[in-house]
Backbone as CSV, one residue per row, in Angstrom:
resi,resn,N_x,N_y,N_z,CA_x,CA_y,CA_z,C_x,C_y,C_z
1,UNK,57.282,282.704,155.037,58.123,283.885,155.083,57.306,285.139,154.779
2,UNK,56.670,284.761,153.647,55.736,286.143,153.373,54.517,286.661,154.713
3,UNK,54.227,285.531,155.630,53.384,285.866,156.493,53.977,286.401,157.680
4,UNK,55.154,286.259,157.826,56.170,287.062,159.110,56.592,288.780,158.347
5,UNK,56.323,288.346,157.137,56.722,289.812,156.438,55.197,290.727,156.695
6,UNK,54.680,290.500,156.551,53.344,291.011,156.252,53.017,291.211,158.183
7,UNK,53.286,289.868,159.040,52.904,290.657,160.287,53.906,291.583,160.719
8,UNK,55.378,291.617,160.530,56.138,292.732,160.899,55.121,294.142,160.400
9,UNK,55.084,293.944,159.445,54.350,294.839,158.572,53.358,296.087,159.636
10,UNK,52.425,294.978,159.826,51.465,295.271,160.441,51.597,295.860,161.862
11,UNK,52.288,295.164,162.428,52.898,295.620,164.062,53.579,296.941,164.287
12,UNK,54.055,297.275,163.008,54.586,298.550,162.580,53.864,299.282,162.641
13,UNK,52.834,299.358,161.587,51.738,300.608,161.612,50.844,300.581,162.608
14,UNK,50.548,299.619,163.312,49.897,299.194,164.164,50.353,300.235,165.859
15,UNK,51.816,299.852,165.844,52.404,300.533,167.398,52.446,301.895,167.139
16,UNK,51.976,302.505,168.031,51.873,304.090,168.130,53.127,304.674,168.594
17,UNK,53.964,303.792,169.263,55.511,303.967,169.800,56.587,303.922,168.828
18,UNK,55.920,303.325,167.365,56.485,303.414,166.166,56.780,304.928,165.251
19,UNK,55.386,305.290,166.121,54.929,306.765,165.089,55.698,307.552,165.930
20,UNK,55.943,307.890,166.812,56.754,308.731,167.863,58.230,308.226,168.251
21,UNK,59.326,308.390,166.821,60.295,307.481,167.201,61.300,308.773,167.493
22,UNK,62.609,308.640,168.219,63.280,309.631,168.347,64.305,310.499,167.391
23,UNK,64.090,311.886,167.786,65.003,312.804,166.958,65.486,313.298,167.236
24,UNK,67.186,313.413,167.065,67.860,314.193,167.104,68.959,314.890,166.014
25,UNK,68.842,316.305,166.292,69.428,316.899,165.561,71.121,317.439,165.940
26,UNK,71.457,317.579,164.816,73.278,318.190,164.798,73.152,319.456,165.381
27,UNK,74.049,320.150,165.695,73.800,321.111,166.439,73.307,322.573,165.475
28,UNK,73.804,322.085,163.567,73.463,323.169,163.356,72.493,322.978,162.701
29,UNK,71.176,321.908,163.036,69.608,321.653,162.863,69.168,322.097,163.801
30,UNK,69.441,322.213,164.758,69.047,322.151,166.238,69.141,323.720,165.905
31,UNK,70.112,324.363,165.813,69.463,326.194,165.543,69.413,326.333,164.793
32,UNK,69.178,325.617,163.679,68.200,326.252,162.732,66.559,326.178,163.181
33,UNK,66.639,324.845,163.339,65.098,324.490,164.032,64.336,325.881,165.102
34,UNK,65.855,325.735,166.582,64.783,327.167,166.726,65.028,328.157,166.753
35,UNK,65.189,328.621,166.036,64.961,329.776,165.217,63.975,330.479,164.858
36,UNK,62.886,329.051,164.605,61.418,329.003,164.068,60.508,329.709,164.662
37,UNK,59.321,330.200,164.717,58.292,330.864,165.749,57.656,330.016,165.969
38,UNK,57.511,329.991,167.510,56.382,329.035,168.019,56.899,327.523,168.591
39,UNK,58.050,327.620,168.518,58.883,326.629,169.036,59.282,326.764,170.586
40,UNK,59.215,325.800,171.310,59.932,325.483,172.793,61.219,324.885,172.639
41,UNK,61.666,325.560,173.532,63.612,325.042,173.793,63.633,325.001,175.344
42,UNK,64.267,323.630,175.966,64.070,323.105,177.299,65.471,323.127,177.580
43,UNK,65.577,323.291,178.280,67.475,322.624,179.387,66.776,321.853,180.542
44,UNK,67.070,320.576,180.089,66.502,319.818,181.230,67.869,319.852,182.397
45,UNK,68.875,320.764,182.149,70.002,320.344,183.354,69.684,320.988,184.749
46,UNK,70.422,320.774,185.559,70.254,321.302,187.012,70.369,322.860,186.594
47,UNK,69.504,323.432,187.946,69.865,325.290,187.956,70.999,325.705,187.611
48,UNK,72.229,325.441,188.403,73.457,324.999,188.613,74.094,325.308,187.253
49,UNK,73.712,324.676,186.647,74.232,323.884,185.387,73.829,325.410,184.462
50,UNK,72.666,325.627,184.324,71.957,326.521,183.298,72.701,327.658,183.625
51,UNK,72.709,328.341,185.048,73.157,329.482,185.122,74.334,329.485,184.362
52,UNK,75.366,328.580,184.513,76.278,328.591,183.750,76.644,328.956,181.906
53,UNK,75.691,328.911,181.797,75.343,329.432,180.389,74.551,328.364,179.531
54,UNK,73.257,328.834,179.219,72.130,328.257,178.307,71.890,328.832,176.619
55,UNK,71.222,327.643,175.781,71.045,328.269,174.519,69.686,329.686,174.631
56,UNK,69.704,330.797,173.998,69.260,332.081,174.260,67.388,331.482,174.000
57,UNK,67.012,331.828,175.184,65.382,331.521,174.961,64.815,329.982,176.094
58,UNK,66.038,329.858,176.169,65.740,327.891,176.870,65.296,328.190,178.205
59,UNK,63.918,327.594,178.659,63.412,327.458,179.923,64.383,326.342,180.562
60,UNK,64.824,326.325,181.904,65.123,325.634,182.214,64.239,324.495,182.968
61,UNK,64.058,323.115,182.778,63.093,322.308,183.648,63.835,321.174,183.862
62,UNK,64.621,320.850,184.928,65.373,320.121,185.298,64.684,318.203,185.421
63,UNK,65.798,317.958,184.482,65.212,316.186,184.549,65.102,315.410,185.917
64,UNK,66.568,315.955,186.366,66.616,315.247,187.557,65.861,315.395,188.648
65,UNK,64.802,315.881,188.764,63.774,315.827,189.418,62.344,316.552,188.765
66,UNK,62.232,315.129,188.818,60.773,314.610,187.795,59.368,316.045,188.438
67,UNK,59.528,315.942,189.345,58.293,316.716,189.581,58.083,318.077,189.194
68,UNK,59.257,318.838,189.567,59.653,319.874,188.711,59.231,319.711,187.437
69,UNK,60.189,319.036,186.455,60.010,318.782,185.339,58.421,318.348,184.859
70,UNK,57.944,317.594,184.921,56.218,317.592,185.160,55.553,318.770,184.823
71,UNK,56.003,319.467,186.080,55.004,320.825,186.552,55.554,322.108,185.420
72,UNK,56.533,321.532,185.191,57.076,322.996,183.949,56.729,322.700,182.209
73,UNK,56.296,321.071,182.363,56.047,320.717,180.828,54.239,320.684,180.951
74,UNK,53.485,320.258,181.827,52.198,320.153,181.924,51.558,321.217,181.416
75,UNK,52.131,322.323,181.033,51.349,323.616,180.478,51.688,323.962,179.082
76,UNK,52.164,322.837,178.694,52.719,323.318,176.995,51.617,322.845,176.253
77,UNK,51.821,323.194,175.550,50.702,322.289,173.879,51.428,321.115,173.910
78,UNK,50.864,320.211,173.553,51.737,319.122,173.124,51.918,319.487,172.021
79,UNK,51.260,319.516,170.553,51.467,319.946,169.394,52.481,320.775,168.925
80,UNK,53.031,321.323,169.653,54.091,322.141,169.682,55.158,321.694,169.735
81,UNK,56.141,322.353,168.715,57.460,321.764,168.718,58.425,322.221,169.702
82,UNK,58.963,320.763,169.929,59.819,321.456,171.492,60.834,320.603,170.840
83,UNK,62.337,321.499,171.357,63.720,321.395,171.190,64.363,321.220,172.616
84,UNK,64.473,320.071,172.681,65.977,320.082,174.248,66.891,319.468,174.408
85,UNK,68.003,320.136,175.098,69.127,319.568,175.684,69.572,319.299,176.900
86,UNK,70.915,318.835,177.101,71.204,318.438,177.941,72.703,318.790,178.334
87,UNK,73.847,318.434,178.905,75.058,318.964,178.743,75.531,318.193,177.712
88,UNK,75.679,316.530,177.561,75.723,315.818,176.427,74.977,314.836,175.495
89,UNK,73.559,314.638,176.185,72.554,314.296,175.406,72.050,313.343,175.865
90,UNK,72.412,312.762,177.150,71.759,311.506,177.992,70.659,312.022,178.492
91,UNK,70.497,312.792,179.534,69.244,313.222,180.113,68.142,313.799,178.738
92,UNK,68.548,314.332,178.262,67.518,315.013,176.857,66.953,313.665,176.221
93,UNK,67.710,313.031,175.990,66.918,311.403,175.283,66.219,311.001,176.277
94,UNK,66.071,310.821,177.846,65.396,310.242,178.682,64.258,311.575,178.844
95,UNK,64.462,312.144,178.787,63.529,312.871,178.854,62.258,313.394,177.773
96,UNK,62.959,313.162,176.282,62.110,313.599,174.885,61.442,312.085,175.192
97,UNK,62.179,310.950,175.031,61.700,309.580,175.622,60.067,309.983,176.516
98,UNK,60.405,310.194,177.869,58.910,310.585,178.647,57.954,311.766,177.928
99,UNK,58.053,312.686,177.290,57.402,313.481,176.849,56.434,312.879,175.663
100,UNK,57.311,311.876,175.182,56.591,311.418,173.846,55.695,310.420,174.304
101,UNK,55.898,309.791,175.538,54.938,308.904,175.894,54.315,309.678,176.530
102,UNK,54.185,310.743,177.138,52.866,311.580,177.745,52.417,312.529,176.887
103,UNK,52.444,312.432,175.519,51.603,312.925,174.284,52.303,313.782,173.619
104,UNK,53.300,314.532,173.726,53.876,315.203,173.387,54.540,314.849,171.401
105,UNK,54.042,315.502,170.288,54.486,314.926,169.363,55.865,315.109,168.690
106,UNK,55.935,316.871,168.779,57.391,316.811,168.415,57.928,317.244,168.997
107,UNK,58.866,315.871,169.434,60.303,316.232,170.651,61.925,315.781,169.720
108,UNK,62.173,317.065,169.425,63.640,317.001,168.821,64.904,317.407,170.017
109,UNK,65.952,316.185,170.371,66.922,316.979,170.834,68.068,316.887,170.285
110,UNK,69.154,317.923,171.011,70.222,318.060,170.373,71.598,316.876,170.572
111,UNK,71.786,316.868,169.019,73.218,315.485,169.563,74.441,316.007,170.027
112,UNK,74.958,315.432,171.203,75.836,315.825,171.804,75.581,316.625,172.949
113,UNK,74.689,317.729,172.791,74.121,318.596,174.234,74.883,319.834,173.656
114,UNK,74.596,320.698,174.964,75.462,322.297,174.565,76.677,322.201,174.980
115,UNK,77.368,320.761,175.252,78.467,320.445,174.964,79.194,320.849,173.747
116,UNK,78.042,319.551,172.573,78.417,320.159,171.239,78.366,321.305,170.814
117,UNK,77.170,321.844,171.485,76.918,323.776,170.541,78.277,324.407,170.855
118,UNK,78.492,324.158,172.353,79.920,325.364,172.341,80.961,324.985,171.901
119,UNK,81.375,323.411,171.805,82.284,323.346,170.816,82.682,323.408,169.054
120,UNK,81.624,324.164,168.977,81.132,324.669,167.328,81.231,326.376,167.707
121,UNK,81.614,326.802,168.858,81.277,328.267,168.988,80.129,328.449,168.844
122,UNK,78.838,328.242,168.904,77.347,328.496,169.494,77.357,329.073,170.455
123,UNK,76.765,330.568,170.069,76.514,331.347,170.996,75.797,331.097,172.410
124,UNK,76.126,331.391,173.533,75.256,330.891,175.521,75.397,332.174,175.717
125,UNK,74.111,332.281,176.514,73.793,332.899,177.002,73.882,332.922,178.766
């Protein structure tokens, strides 16, 4: 028993997919977070979608087509903290998901999406 304890153990510190596990924040972490200087805020939703009203500062880089999305994250720091959503938080998890496996370290998104923000009255822009 102690030797299944000890390799869990190990497999842990060991996986790098361990160290990059996912975060998400409530909506009122999520602006507090950016708030911060030096922070990125993404709307991975369609054009469509954003025009409709986005959190104030959010690039839009649409998930649903990867290449886009690619070509609009390939120029960030990874080191840099990036914040994104989604309308309710499916695409933003698939997407902080790919970022973190293409190096990206801190990917926080929001729970619920700007679903939740506007139903808290969170200001769109």
């Amino acid at each position: 028993m102690k030797n299944i304890i000890k390799l869990i153990g190990l497999l842990l510190i060991a996986s790098p997919s361990f160290a990059q596990h996912k975060i998400v924040l409530t909506p009122d972490q999520f602006e507090t977070a950016i708030s911060s200087e030096g922070v990125v805020v993404i709307d991975v939703r369609r054009p469509d979608e954003f025009s409709k009203g986005h959190i104030k500062g959010a690039v839009n880089a649409n998930w649903q087509d990867l290449a886009e999305f690619s070509k609009k994250t390939e120029l960030l720091e990874k080191a840099r903290p990036v914040y994104i959503y989604c309308q309710a938080g499916v695409r933003s998890e698939k997407a902080s998901e790919w970022m973190r496996k293409n190096g990206f370290k801190h990917v926080s998104g929001l729970e619920g999406g700007i679903q939740a923000w506007k139903n808290l009255g969170k200001p769109v822009e």
